[in-house]
GUKOL-37205 format. One record per residue (C-alpha): residue number from 1; residue in three letters; x, y, z. Coordinates in Angstrom, 2 decimals, m for minus. Example, Ala and Ser with C-alpha at 12.3 -4.5 7.8 and 13.67 -1.06 7.14 Angstrom:
<dodo><pos>1</pos><code>ALA</code><x>12.30</x><y>m4.50</y><z>7.80</z></dodo>
<dodo><pos>2</pos><code>SER</code><x>13.67</x><y>m1.06</y><z>7.14</z></dodo>
END
This chain:
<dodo><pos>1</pos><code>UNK</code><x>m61.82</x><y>m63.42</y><z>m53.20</z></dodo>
<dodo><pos>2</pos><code>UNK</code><x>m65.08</x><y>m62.00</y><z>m51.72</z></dodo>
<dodo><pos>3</pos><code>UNK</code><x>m64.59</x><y>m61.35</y><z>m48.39</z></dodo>
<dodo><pos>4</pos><code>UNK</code><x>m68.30</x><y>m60.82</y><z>m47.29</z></dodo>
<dodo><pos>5</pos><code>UNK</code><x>m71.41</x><y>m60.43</y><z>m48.23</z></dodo>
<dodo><pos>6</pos><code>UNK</code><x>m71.71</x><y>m56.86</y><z>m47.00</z></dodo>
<dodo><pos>7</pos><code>UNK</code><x>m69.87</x><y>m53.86</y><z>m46.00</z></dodo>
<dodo><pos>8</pos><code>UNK</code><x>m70.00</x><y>m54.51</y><z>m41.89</z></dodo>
<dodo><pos>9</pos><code>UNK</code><x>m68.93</x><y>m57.90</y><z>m42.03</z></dodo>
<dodo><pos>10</pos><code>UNK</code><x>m65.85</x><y>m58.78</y><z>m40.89</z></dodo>
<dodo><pos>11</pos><code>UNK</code><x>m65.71</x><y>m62.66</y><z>m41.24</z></dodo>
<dodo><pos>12</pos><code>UNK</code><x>m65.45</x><y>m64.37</y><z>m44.61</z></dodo>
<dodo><pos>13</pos><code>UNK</code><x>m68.52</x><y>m66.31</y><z>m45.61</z></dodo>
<dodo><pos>14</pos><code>UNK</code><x>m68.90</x><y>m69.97</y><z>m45.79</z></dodo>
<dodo><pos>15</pos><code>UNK</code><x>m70.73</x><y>m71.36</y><z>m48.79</z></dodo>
<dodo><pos>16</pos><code>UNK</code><x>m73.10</x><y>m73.91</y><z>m49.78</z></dodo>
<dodo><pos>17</pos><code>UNK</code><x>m74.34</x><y>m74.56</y><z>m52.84</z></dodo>
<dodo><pos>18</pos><code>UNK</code><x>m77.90</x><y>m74.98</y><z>m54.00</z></dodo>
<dodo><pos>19</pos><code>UNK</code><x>m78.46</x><y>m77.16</y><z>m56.77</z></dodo>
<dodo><pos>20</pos><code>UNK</code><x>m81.54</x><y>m77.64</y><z>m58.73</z></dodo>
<dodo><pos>21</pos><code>UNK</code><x>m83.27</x><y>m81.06</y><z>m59.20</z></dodo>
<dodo><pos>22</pos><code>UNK</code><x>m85.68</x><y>m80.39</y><z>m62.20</z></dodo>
<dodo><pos>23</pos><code>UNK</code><x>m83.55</x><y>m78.21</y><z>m64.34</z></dodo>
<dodo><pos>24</pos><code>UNK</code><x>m79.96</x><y>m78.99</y><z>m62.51</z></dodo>
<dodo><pos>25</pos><code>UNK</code><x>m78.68</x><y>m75.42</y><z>m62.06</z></dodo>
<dodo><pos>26</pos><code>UNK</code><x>m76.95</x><y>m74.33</y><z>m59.45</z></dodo>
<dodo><pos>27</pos><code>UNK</code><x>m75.59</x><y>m70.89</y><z>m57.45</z></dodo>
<dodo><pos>28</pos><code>UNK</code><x>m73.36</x><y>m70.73</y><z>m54.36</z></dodo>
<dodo><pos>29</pos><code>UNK</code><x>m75.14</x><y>m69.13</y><z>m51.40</z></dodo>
<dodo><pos>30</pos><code>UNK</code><x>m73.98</x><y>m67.88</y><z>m47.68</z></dodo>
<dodo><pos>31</pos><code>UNK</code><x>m74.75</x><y>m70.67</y><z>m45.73</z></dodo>
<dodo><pos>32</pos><code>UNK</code><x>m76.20</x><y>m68.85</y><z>m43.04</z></dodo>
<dodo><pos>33</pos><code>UNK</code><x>m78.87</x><y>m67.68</y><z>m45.52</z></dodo>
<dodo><pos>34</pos><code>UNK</code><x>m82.43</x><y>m68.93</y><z>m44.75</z></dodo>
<dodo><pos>35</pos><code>UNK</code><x>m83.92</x><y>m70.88</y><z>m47.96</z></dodo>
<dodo><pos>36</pos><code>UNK</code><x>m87.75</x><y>m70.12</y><z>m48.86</z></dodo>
<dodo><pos>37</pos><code>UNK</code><x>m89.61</x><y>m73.13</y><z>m49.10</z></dodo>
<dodo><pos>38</pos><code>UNK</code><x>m88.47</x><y>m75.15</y><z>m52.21</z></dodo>
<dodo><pos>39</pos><code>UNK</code><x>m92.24</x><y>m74.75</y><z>m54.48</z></dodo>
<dodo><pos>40</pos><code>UNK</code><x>m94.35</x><y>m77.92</y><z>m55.79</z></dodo>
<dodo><pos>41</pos><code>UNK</code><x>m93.20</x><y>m77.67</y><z>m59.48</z></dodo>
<dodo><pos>42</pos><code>UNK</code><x>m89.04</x><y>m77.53</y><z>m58.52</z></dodo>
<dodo><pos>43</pos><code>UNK</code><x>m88.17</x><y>m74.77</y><z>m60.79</z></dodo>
<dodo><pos>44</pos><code>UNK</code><x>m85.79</x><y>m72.75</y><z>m58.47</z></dodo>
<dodo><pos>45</pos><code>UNK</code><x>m85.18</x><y>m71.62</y><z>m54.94</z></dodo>
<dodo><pos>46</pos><code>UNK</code><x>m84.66</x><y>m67.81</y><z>m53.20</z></dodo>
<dodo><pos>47</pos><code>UNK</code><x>m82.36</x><y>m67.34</y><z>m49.94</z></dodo>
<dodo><pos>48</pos><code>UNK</code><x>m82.56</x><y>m64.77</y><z>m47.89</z></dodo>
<dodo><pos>49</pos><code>UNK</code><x>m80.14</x><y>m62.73</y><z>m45.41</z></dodo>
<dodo><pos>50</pos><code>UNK</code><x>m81.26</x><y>m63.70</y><z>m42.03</z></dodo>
<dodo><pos>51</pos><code>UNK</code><x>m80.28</x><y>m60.48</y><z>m41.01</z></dodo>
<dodo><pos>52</pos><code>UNK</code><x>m82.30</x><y>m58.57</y><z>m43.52</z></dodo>
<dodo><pos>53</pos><code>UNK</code><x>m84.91</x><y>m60.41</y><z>m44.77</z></dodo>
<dodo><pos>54</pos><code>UNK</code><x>m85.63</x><y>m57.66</y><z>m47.81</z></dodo>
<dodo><pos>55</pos><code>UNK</code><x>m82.43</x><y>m59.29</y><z>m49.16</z></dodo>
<dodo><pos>56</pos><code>UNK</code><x>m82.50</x><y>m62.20</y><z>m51.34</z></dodo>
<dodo><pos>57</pos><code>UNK</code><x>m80.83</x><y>m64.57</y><z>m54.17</z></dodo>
<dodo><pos>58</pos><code>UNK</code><x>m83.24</x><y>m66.41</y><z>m56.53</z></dodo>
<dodo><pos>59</pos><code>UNK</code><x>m82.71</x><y>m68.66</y><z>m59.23</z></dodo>
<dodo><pos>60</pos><code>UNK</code><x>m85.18</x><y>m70.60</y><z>m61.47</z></dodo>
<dodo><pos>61</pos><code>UNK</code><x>m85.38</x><y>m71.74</y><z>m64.69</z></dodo>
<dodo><pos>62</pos><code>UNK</code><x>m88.48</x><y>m73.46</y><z>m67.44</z></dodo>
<dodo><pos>63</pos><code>UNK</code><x>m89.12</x><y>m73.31</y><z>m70.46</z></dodo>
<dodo><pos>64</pos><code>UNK</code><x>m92.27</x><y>m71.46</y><z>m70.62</z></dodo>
<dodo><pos>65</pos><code>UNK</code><x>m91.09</x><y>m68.65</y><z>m67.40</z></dodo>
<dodo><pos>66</pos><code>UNK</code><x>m92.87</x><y>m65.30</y><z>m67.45</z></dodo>
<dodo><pos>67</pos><code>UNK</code><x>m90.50</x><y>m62.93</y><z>m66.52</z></dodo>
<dodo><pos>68</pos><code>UNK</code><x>m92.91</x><y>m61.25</y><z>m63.91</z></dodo>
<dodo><pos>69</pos><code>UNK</code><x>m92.71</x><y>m63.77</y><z>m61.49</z></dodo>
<dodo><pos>70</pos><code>UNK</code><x>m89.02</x><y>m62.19</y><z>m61.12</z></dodo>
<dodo><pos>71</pos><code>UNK</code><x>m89.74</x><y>m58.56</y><z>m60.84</z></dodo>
<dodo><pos>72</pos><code>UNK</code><x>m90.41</x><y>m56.93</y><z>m57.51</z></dodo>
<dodo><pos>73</pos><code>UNK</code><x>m93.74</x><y>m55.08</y><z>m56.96</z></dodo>
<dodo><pos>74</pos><code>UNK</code><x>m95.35</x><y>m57.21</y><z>m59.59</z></dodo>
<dodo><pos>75</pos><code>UNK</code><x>m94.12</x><y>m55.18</y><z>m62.26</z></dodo>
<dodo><pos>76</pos><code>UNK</code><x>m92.95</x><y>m55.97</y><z>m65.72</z></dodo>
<dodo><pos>77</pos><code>UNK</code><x>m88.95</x><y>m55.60</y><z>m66.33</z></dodo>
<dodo><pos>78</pos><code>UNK</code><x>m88.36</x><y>m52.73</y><z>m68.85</z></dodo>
<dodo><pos>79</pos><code>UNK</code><x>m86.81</x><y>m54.70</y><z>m71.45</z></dodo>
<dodo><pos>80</pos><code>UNK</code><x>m86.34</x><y>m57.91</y><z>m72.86</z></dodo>
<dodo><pos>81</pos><code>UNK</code><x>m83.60</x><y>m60.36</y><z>m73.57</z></dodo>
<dodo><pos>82</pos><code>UNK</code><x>m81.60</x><y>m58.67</y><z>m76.08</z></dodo>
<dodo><pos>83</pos><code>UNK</code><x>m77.34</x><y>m58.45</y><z>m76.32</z></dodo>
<dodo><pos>84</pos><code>UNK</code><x>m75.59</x><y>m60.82</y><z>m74.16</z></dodo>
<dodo><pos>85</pos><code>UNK</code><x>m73.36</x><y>m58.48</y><z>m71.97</z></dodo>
<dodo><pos>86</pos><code>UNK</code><x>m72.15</x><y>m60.73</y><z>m69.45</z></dodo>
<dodo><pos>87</pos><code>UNK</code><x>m70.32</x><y>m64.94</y><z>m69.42</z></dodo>
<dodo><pos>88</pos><code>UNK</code><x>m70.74</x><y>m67.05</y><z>m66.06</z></dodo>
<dodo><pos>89</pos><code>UNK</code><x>m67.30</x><y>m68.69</y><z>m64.63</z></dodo>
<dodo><pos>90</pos><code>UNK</code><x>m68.72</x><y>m72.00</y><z>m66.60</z></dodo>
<dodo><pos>91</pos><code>UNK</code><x>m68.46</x><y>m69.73</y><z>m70.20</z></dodo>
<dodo><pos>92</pos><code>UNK</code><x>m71.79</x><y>m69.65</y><z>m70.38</z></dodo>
<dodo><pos>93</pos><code>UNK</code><x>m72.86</x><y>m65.69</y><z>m72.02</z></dodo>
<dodo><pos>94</pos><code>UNK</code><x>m75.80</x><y>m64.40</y><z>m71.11</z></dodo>
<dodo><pos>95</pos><code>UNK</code><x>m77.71</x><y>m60.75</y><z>m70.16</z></dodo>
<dodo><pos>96</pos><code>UNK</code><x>m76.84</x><y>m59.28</y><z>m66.88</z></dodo>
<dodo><pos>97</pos><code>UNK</code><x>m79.05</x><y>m56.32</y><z>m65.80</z></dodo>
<dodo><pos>98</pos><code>UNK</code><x>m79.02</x><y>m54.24</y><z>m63.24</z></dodo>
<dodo><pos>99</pos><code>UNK</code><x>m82.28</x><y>m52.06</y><z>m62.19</z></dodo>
<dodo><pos>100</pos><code>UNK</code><x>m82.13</x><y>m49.18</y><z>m59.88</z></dodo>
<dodo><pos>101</pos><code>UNK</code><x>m85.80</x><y>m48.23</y><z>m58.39</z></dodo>
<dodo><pos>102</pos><code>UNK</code><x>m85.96</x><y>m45.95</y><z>m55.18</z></dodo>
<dodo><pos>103</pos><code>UNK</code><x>m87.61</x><y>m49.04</y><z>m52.82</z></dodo>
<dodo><pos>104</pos><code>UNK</code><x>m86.12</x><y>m52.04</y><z>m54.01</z></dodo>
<dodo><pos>105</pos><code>UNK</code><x>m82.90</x><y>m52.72</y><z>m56.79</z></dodo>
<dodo><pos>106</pos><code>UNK</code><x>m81.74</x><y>m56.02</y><z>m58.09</z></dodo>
<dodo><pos>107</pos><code>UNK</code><x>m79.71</x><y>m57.59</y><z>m60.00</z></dodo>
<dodo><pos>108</pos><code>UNK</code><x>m80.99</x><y>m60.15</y><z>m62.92</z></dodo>
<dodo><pos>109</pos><code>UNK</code><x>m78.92</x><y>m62.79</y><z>m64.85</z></dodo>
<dodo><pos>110</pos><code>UNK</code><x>m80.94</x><y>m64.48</y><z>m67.85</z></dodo>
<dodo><pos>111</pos><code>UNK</code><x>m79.27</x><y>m67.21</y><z>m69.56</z></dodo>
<dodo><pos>112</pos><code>UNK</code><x>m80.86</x><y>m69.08</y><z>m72.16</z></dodo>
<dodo><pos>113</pos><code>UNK</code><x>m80.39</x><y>m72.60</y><z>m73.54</z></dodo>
<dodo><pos>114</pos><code>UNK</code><x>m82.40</x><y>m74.20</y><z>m76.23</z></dodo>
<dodo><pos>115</pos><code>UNK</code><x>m85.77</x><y>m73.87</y><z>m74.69</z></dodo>
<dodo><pos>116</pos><code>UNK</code><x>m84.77</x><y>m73.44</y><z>m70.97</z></dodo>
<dodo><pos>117</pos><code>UNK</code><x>m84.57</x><y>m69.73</y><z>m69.67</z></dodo>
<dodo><pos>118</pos><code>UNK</code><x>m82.31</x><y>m69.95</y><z>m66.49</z></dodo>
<dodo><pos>119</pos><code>UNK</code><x>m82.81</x><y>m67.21</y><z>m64.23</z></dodo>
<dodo><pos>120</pos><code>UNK</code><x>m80.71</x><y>m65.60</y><z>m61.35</z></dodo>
<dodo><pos>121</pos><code>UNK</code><x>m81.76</x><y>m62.78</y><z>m59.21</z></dodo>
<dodo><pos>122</pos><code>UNK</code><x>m80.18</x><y>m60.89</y><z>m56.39</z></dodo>
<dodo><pos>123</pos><code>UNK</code><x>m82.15</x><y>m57.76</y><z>m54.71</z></dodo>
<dodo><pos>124</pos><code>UNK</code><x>m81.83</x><y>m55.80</y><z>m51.72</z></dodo>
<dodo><pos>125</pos><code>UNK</code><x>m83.68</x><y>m52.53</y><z>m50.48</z></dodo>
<dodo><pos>126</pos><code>UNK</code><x>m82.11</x><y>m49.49</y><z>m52.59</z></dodo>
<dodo><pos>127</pos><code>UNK</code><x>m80.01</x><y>m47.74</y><z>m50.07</z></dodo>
<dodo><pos>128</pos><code>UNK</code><x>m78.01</x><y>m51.36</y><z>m49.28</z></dodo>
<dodo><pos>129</pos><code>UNK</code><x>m77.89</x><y>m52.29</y><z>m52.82</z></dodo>
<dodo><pos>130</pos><code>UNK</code><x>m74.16</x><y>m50.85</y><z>m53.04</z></dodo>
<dodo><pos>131</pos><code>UNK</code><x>m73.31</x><y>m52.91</y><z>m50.40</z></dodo>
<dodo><pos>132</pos><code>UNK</code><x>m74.50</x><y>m56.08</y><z>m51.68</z></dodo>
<dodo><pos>133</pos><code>UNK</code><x>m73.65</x><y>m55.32</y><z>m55.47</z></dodo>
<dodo><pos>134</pos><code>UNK</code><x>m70.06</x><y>m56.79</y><z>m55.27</z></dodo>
<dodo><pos>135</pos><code>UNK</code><x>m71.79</x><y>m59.89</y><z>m53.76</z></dodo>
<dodo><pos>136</pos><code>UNK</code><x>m74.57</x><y>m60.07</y><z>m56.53</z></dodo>
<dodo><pos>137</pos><code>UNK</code><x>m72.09</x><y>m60.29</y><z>m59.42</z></dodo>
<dodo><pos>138</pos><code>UNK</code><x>m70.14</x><y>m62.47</y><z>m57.63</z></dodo>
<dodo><pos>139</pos><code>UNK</code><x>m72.53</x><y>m64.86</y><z>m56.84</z></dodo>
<dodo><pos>140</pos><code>UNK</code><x>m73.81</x><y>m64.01</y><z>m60.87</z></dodo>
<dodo><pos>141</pos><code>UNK</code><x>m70.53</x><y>m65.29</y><z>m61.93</z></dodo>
<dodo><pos>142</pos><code>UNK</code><x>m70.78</x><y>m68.76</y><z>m60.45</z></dodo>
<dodo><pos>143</pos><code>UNK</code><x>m74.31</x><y>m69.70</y><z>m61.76</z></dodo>
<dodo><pos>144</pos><code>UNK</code><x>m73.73</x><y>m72.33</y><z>m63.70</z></dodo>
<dodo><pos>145</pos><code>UNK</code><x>m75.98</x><y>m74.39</y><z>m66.09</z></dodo>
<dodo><pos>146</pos><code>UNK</code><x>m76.04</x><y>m77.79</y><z>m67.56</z></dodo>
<dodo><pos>147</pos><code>UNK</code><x>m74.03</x><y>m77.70</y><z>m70.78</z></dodo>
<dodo><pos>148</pos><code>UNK</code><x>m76.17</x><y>m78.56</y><z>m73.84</z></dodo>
<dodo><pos>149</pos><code>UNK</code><x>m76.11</x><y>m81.77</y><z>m75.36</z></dodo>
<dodo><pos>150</pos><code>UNK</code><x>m77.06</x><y>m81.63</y><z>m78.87</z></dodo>
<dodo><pos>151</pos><code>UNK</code><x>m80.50</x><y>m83.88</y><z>m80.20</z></dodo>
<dodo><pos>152</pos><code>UNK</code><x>m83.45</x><y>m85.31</y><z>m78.67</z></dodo>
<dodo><pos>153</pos><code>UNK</code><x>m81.61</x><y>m87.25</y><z>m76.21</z></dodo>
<dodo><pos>154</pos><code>UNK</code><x>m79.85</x><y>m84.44</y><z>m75.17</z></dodo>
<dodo><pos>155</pos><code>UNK</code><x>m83.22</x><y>m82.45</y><z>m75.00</z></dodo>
<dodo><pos>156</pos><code>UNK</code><x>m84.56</x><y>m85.59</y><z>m72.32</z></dodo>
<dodo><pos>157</pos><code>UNK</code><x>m81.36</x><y>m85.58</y><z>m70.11</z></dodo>
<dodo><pos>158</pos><code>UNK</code><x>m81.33</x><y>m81.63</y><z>m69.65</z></dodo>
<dodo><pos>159</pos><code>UNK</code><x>m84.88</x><y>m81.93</y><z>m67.82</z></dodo>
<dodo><pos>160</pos><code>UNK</code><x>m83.84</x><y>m85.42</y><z>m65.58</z></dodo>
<dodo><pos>161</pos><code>UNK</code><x>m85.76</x><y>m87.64</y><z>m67.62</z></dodo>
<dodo><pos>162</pos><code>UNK</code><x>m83.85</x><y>m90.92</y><z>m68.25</z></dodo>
<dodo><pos>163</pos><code>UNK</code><x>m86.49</x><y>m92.90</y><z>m70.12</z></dodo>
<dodo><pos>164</pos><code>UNK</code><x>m84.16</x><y>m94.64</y><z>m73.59</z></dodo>
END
């Protein structure tokens, strides 16, 4: 059981979930976290500590993502999607990784399916990271993605589209 989300807090957290509408992921999140305005195109949502706004959760997912859009300071990640290291609650494997700068650190979780990258991202400044790294994985673990149906139907109902 995770107890809190970091090392001074004494009460256990209360959850909500977030749930996507276009690509219908979804993460658990404190529910005292603030939620950055959902953007026009629906592809994900970040939360942030209201305590410590420099800490955040983010998940999105498309099909055409540049992985930039994810990485603090504008910059490039240092690596792409290679061995799946790490499985979600749901059994879902993906590629957990974990980058340690000397501002900002984070925590990334790419899954992929078919054509849809999902994307979960949790990132605090560097000296708190060790407090919030328990939290990160946690919250990691419960990602969860819809399971793949196989086909062009299946292809339709992954992205909410129920035209027959």
């Amino acid at each position: 059981m995770l107890w809190s989300c970091r090392a001074s807090d004494t009460q256990p957290p209360t959850w909500k979930t977030y749930r996507n509408p276009r690509y219908s992921f979804e993460f658990p999140y404190p529910s005292n976290w603030i939620a950055a305005p959902m953007p026009d195109n629906r592809d994900g949502r970040a939360f942030r500590d209201p305590q410590d706004p420099e800490v955040e959760i983010l998940g999105v997912a498309g099909d055409r993502l540049p992985e930039i859009e994810l990485a603090p300071s504008g910059q490039k990640p240092p690596h792409q999607f290679t061995q799946q290291n790490f499985t979600t609650q749901q059994g879902v494997t993906g590629k957990l990784y974990v980058e340690l700068r000397s501002d900002i650190s984070l925590m990334r979780l790419t899954l992929i399916q078919g054509r849809i990258r999902y994307y979960w991202q949790g990132r605090s400044p560097s000296k708190q990271f060790p407090n919030y790294y328990r939290f990160f994985y946690y919250v990691a673990g419960q990602y969860r993605i819809p399971l793949q149906v196989e086909g062009r139907e299946g292809e339709r109902l992954r992205k909410g589209d129920s035209r027959q």
